[in-house]
N, C-alpha and C positions, 0 to 999 in steps of 0.2 A: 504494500500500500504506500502512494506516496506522501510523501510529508507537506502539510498543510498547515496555514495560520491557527487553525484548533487544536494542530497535536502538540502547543506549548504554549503556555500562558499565565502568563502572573506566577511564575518559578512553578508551574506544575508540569510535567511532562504524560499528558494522555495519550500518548503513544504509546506508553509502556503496558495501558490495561482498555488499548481499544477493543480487543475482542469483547472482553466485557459488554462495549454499547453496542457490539453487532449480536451477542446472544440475548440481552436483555429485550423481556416483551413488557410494549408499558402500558397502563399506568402501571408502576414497578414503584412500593414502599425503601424507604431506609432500610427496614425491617427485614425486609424480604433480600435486598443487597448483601448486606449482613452474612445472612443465611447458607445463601449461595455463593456469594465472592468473598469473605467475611478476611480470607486469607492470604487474598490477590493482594500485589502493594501497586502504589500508586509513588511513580520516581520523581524525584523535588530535584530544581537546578542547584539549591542556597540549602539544600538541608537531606537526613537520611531521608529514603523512601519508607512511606507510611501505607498500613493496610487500610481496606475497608470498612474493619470491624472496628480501627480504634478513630476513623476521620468519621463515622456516623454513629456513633456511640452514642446513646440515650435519645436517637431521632428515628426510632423506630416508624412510627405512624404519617412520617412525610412523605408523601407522594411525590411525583416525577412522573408528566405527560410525554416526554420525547428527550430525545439525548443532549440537545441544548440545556434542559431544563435541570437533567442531573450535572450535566456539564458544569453550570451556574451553582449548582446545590452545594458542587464539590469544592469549587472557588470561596466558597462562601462560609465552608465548614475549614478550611485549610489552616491551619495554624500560622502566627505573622512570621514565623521564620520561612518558611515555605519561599516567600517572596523575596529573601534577601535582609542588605541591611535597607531599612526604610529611609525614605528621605534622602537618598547618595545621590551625588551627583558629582561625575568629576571635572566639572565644569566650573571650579569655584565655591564660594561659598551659597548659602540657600535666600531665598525673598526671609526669610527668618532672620538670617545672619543681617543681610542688610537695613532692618528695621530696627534689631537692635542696637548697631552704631546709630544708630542717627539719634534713638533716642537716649543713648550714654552722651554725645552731643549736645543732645538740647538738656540732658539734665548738668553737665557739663556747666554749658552759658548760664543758666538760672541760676546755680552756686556761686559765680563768680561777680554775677549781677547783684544776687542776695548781701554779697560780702564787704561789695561797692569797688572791688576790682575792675580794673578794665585791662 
């Protein structure tokens, strides 16, 4: 099969347990994944690969109409390491960073004002 924009997303690699969405008949529960794949792992770019039994653990009774929708189920149960480090960029510092000098800045001037420095 060839690789598509779906088979990797937000550090989850669904390539690794596509067969899964070609035997799955839906609507198909948490519950029922569990059951049947509960063993299967699902492979992370930024972290170990996880199974099915521990990424839908206590979500037994949630449904899924089609493979987008477990696709999304699974994005959404994934733990924040899955994605990496959050907020990187190696393009400098972040709009965060930059908000903060400005405002060490303006608290800055008001000290120096408050003080009657110039």
């Amino acid at each position: 099969m060839a690789e598509d924009d779906t088979d990797h997303e937000q550090g989850v690699e669904f390539g690794s347990i596509e067969s899964v969405f070609e035997e799955v008949s839906y609507p198909v529960t948490a519950g029922d994944l569990v059951d049947e794949y509960g063993d299967r792992e699902i492979q992370r770019t930024s972290a170990e690969p996880i199974a099915v039994r521990d990424l839908f653990a206590g979500s037994g009774d949630q449904s899924f109409e089609s493979d987008e929708e477990l696709r999304q189920g699974m994005l959404n149960m994934m733990p924040a390491e899955s994605v990496g480090r959050q907020r990187y960029s190696d393009r400098g510092g972040s709009d965060r960073d930059d908000i903060d000098q400005a405002e060490m800045q303006s608290d800055n001037e008001r000290r120096v004002e408050d003080r009657g420095d110039e």
